[in-house]
N, CA, C and O atoms as a printed pandas DataFrame, in Angstrom:
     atom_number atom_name residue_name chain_id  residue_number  x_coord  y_coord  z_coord
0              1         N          UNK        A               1   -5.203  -20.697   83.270
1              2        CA          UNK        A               1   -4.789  -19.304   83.110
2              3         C          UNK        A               1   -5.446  -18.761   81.840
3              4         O          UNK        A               1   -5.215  -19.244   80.732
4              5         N          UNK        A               2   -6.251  -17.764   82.044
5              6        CA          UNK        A               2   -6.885  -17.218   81.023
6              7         C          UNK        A               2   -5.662  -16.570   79.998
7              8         O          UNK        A               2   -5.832  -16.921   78.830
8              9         N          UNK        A               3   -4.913  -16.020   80.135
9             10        CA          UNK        A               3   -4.029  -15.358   78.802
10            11         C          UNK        A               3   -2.540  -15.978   79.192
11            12         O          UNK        A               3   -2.359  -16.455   80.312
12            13         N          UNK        A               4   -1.669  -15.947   78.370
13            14        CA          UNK        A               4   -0.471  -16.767   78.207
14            15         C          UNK        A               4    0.541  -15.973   78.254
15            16         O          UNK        A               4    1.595  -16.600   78.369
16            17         N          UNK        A               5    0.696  -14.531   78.202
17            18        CA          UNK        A               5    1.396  -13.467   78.025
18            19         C          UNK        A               5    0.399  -12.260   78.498
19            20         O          UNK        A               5   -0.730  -11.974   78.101
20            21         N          UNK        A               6    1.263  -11.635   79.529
21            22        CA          UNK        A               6    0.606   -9.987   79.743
22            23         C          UNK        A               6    1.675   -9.072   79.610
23            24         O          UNK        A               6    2.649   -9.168   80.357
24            25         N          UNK        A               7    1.584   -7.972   78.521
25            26        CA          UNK        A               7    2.462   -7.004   78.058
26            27         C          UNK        A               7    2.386   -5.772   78.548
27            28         O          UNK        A               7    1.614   -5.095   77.869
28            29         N          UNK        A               8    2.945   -5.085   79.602
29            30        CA          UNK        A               8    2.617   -4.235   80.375
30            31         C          UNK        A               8    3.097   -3.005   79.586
31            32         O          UNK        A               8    4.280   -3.048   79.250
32            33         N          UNK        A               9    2.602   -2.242   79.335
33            34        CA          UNK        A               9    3.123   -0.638   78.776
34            35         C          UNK        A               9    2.875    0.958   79.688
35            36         O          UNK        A               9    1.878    1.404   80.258
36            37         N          UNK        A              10    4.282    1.521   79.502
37            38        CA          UNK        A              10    4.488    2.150   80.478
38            39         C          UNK        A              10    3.666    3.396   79.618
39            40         O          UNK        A              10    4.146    3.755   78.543
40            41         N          UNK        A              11    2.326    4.083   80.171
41            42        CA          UNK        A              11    2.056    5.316   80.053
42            43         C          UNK        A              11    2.432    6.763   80.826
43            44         O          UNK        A              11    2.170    7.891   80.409
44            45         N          UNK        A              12    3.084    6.423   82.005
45            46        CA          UNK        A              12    2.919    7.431   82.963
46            47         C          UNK        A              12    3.421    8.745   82.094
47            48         O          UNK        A              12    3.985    8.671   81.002
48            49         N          UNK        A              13    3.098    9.967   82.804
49            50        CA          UNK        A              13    3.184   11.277   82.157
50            51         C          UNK        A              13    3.690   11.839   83.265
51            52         O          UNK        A              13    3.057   11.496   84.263
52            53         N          UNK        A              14    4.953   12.870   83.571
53            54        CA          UNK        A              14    5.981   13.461   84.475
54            55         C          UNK        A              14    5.337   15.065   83.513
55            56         O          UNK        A              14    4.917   15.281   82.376
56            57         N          UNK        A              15    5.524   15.692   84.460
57            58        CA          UNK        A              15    5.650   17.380   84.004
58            59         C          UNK        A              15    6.334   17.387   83.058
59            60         O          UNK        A              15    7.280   16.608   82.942
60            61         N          UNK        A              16    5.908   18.560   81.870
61            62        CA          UNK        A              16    7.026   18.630   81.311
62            63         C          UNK        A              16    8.243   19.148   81.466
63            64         O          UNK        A              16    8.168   20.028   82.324
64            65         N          UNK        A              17    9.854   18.980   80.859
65            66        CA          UNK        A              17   10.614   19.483   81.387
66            67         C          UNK        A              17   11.213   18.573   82.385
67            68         O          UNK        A              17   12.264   18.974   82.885
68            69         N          UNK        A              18   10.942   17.889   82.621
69            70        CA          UNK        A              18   11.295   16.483   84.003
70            71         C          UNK        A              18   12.537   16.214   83.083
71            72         O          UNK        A              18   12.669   16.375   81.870
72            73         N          UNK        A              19   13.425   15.746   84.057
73            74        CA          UNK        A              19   14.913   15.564   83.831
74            75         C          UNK        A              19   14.302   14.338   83.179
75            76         O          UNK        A              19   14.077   14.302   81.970
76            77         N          UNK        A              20   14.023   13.282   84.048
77            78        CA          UNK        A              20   13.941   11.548   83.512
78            79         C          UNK        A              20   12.763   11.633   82.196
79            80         O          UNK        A              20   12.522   10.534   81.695
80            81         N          UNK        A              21   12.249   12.451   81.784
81            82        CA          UNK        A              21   11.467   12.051   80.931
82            83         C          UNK        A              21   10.212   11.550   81.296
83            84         O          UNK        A              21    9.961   11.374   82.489
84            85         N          UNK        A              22    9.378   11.292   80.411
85            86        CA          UNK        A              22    8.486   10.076   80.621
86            87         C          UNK        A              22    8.024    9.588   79.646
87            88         O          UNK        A              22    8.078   10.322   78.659
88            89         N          UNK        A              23    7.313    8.053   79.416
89            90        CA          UNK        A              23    6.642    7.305   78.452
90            91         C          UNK        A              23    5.453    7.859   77.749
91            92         O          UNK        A              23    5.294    7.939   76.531
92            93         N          UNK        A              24    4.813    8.151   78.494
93            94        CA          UNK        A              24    3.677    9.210   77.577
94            95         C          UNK        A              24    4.340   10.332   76.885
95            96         O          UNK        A              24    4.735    9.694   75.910
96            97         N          UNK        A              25    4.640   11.209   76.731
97            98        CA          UNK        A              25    5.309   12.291   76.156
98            99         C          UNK        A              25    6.451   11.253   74.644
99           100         O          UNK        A              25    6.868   11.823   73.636
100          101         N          UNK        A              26    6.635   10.058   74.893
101          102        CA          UNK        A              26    7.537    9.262   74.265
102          103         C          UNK        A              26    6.618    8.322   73.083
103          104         O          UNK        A              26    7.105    7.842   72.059
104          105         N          UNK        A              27    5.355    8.218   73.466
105          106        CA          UNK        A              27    3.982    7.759   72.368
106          107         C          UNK        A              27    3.855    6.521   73.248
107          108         O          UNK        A              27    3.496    5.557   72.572
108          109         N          UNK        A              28    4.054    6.199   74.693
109          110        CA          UNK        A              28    3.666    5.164   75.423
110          111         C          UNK        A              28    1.944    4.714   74.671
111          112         O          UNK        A              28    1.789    3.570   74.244
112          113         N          UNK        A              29    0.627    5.877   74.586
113          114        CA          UNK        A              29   -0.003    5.256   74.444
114          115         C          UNK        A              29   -0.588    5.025   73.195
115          116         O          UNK        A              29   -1.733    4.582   73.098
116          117         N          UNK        A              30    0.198    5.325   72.122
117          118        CA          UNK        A              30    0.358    5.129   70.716
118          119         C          UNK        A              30    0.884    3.789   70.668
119          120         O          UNK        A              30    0.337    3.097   69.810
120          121         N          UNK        A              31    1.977    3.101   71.481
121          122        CA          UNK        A              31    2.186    2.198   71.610
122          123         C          UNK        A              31    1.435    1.129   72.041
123          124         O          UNK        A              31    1.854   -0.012   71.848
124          125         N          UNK        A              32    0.448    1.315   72.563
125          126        CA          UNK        A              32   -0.379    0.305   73.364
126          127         C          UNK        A              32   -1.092   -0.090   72.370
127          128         O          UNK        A              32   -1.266   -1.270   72.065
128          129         N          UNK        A              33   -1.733    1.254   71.577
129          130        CA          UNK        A              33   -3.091    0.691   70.685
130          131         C          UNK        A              33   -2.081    0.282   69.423
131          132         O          UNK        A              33   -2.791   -0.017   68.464
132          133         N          UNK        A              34   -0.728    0.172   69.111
133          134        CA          UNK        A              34   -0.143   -0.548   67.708
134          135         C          UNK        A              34   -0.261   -1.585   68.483
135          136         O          UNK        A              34   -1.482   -1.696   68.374
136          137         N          UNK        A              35    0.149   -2.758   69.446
137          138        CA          UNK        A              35    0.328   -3.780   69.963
138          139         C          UNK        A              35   -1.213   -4.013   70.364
139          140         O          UNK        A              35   -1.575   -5.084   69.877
140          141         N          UNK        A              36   -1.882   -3.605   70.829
141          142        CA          UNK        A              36   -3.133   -4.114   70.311
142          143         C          UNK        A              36   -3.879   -4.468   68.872
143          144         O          UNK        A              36   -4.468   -5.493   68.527
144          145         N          UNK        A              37   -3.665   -3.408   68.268
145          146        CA          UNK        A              37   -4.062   -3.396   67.108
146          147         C          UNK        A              37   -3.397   -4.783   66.070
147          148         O          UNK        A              37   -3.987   -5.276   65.109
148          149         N          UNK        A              38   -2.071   -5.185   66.584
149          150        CA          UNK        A              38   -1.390   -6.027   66.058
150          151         C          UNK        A              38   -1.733   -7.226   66.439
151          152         O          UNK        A              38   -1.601   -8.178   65.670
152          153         N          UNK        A              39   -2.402   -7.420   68.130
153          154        CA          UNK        A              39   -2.624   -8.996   68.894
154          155         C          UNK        A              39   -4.013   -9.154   67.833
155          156         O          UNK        A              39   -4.119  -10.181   67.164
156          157         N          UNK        A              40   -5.026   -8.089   67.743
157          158        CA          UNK        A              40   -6.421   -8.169   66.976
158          159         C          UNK        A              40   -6.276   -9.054   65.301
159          160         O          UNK        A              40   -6.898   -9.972   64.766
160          161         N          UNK        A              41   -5.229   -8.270   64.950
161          162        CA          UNK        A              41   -5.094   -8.650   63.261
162          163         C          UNK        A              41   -4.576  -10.027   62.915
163          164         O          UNK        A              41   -4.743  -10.433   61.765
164          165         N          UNK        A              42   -3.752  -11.035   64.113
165          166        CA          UNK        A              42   -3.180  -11.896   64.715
166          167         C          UNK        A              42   -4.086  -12.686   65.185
167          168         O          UNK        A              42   -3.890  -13.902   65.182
168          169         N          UNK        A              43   -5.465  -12.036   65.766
169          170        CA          UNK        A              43   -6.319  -13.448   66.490
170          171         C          UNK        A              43   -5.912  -13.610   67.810
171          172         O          UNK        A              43   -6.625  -14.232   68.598
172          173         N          UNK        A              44   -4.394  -12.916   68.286
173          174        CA          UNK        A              44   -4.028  -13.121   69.699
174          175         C          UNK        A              44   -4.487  -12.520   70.784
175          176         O          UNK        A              44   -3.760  -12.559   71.776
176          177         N          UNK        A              45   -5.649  -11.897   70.865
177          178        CA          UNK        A              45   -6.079  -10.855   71.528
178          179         C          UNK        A              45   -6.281  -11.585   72.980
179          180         O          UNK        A              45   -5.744  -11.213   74.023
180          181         N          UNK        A              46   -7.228  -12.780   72.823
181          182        CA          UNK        A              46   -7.620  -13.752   73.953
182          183         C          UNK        A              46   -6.494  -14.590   73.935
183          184         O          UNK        A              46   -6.839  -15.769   73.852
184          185         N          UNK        A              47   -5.290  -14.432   73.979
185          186        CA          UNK        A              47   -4.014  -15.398   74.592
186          187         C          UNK        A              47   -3.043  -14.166   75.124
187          188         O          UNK        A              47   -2.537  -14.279   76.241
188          189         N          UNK        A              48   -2.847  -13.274   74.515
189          190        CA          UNK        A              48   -1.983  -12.077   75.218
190          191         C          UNK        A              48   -2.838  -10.902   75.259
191          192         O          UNK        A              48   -3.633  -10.515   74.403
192          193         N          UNK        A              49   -2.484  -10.277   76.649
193          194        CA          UNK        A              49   -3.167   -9.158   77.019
194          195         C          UNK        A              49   -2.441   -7.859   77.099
195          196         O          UNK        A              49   -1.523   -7.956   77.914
196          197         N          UNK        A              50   -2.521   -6.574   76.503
197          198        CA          UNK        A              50   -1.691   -5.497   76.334
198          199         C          UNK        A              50   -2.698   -4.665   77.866
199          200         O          UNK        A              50   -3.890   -4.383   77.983
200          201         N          UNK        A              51   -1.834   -4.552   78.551
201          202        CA          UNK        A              51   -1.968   -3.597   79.707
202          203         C          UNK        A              51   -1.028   -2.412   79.852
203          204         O          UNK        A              51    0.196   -2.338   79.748
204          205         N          UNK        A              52   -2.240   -1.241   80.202
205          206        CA          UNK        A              52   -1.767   -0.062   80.520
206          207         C          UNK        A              52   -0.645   -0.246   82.199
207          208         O          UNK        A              52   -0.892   -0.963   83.169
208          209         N          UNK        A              53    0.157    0.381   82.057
209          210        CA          UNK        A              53    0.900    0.277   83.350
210          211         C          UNK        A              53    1.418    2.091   83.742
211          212         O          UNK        A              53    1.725    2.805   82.788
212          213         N          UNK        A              54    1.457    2.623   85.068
213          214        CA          UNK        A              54    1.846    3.615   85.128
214          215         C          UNK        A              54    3.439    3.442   84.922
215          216         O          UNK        A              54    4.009    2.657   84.165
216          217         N          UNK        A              55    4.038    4.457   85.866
217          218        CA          UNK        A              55    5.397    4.493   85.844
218          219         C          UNK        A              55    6.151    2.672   86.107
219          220         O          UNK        A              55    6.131    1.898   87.064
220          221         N          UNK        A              56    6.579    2.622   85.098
221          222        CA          UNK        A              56    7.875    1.450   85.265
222          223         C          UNK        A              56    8.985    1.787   86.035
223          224         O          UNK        A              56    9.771    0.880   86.310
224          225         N          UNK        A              57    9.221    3.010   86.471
225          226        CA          UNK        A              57   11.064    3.361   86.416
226          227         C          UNK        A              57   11.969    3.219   85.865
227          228         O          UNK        A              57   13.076    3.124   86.394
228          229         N          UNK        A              58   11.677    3.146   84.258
229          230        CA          UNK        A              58   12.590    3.125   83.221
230          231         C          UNK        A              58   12.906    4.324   82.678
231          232         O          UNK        A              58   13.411    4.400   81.558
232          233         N          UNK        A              59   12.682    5.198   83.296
233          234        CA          UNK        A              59   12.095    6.631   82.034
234          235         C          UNK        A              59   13.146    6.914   81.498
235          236         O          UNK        A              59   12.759    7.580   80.537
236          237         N          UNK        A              60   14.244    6.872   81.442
237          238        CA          UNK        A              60   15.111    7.033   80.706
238          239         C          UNK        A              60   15.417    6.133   79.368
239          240         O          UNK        A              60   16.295    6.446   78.563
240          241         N          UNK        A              61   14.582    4.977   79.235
241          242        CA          UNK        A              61   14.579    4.088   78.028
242          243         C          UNK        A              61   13.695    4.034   77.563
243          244         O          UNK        A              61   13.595    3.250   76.619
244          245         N          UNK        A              62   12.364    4.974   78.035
245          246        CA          UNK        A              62   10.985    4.726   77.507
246          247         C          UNK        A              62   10.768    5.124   75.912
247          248         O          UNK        A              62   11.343    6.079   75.391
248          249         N          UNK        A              63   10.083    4.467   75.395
249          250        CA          UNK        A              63    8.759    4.371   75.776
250          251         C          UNK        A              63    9.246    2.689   76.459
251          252         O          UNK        A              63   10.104    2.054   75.846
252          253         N          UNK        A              64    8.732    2.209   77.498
253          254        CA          UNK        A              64    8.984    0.837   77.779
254          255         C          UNK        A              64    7.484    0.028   78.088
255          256         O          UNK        A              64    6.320    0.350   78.324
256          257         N          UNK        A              65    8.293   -1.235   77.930
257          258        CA          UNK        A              65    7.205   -1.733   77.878
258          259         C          UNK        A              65    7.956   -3.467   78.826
259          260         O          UNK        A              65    9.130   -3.837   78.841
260          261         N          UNK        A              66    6.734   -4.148   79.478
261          262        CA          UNK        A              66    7.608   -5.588   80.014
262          263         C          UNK        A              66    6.821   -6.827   79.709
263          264         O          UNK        A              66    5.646   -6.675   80.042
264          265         N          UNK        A              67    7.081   -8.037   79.172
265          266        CA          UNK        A              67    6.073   -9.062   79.118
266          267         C          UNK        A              67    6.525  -10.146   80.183
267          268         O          UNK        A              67    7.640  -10.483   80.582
268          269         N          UNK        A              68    5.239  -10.568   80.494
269          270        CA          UNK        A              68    5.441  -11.428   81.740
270          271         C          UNK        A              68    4.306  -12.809   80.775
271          272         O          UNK        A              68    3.350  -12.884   80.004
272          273         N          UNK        A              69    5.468  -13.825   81.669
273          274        CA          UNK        A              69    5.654  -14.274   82.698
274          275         C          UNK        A              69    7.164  -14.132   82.647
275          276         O          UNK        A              69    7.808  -13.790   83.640
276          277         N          UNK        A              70    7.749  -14.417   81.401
277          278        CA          UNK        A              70    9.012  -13.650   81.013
278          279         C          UNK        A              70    9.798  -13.044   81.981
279          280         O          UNK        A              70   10.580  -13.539   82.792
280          281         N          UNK        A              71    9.433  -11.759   81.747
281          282        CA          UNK        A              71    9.871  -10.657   83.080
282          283         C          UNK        A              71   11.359   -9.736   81.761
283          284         O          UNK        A              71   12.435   -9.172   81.960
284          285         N          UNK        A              72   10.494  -10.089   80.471
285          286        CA          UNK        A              72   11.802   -8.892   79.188
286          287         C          UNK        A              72   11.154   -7.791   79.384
287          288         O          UNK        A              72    9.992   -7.387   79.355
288          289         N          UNK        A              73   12.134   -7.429   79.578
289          290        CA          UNK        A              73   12.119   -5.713   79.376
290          291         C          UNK        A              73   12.345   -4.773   78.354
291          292         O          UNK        A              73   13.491   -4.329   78.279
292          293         N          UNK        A              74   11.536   -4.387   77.581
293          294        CA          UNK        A              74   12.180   -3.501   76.114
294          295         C          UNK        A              74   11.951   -2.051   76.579
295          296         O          UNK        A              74   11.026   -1.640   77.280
296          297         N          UNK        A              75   13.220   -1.193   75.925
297          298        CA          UNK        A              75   13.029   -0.135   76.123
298          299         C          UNK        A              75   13.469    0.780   74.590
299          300         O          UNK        A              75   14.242    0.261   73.785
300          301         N          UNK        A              76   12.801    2.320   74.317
301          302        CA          UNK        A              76   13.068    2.623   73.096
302          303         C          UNK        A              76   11.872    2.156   71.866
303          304         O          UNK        A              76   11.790    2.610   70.725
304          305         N          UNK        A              77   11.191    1.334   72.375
305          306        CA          UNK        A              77   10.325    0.802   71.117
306          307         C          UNK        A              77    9.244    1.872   70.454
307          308         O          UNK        A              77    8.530    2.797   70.841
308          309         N          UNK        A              78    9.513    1.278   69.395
309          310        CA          UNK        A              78    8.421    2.432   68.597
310          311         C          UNK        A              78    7.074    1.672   67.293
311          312         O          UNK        A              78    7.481    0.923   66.405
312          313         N          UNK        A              79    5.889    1.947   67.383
313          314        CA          UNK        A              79    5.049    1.181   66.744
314          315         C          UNK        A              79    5.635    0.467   65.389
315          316         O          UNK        A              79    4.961   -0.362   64.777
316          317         N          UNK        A              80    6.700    0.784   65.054
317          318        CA          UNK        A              80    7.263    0.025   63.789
318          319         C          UNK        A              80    7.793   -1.278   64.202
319          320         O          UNK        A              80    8.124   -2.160   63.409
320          321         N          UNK        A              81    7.879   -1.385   65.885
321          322        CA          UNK        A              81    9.232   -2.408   66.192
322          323         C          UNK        A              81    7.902   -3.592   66.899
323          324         O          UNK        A              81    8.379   -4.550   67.508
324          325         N          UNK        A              82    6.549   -3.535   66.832
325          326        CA          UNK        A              82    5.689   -4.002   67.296
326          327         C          UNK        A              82    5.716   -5.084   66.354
327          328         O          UNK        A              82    6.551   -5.927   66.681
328          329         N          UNK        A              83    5.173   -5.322   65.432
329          330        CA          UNK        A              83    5.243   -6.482   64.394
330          331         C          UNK        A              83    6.221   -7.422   64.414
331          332         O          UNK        A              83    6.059   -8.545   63.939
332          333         N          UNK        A              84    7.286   -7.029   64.958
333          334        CA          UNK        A              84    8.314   -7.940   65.087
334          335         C          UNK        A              84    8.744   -8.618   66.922
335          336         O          UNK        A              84    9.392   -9.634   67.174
336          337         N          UNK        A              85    8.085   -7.590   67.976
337          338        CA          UNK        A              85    8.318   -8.094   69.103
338          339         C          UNK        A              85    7.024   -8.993   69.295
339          340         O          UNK        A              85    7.168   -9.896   70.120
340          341         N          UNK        A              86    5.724   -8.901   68.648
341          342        CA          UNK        A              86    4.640   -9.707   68.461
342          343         C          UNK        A              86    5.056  -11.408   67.553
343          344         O          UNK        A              86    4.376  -12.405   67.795
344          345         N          UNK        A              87    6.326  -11.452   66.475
345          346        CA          UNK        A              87    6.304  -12.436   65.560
346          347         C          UNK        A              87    7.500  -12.794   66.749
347          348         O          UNK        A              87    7.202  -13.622   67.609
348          349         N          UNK        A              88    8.385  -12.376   66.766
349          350        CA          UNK        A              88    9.714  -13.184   67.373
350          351         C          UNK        A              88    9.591  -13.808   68.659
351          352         O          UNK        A              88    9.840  -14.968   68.987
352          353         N          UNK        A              89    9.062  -12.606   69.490
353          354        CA          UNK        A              89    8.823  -13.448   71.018
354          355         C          UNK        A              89    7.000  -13.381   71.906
355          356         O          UNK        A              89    6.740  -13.610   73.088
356          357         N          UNK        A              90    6.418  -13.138   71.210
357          358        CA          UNK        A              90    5.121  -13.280   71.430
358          359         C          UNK        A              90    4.528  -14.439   70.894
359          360         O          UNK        A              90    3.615  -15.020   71.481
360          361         N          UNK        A              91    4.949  -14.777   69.914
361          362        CA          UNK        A              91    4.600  -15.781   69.040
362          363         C          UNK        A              91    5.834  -17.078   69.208
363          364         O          UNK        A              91    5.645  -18.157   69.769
364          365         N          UNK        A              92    7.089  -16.621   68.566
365          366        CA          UNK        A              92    8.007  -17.313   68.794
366          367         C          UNK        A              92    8.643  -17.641   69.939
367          368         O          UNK        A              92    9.579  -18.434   69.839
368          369         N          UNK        A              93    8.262  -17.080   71.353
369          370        CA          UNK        A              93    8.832  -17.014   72.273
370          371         C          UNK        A              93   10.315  -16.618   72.288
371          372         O          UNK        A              93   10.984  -17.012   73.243
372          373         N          UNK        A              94   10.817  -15.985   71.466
373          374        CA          UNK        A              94   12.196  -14.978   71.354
374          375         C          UNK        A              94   12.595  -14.018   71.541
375          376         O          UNK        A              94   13.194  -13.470   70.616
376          377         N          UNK        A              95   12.456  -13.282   72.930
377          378        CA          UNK        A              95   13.055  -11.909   72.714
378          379         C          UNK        A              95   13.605  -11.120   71.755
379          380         O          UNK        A              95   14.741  -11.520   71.499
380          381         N          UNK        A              96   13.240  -10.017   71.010
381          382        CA          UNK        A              96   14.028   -8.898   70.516
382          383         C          UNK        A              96   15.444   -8.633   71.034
383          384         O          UNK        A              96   15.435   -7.669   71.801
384          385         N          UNK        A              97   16.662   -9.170   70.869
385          386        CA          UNK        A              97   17.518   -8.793   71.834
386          387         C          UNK        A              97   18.238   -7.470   71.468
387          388         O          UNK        A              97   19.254   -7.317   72.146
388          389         N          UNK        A              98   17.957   -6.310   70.442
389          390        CA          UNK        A              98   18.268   -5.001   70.430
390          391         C          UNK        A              98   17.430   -4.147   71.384
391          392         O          UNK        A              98   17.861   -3.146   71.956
392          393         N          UNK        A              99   16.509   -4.512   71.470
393          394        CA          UNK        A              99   15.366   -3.649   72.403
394          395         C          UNK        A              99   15.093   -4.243   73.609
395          396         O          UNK        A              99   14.175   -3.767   74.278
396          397         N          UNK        A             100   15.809   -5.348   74.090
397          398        CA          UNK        A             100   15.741   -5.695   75.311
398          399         C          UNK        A             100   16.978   -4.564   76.268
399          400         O          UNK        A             100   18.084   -4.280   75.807
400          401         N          UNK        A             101   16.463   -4.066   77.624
401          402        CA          UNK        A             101   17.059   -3.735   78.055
402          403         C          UNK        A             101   17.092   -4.024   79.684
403          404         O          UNK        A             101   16.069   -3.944   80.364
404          405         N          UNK        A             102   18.534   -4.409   80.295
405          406        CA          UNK        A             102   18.728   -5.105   81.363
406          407         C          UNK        A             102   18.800   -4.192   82.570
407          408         O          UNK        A             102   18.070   -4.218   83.562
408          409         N          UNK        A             103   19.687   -3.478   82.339
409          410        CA          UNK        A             103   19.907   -1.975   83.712
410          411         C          UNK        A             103   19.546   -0.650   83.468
411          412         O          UNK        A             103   19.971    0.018   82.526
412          413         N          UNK        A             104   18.846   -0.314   84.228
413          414        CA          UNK        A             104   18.062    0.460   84.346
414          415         C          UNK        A             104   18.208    1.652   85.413
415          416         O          UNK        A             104   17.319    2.497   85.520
């Protein structure tokens, strides 16, 4: 298996004004390039892969994001909370359990 972790991030963009929201309008892809920017500075770039993903069906917790093989779900995250979902469970294999979110 070429990468060990794939971190899916929700960009999709809804009209504005959309009841559910959406992840783009939320810094979905501000989010992508901090968690990249963070696997790069880390060396983890070639073991975890940050992928663009459209709609998750979270939009109500977005910006979201999911790592697999895992299958955690964080919702709410913001480029400050990257450094730490990269050290605890990217690295440490530990979920964030404030920003994990189960129902949806």
């Amino acid at each position: 298996m070429r990468f060990e972790r794939h971190v899916f991030l929700c960009e999709n963009r809804r009209p504005d004004g959309h009841p559910r929201g959406c992840c783009a309008s939320r810094g979905g892809a501000e989010l992508k390039e901090a968690l990249k920017a963070e696997l790069r500075a880390r060396g983890l770039q070639e073991r975890i892969r940050a992928n663009s993903a459209g709609c998750l069906d979270a939009c109500e917790s977005g910006p979201v994001m999911v790592v697999y093989p895992e299958g955690v779900w964080y919702g709410g995250v913001t480029p400050a909370d990257i450094p730490e979902i990269v050290e605890r469970h990217l690295v440490g294999g530990q979920p964030v359990e404030r920003l994990v979110i189960r129902a949806f």
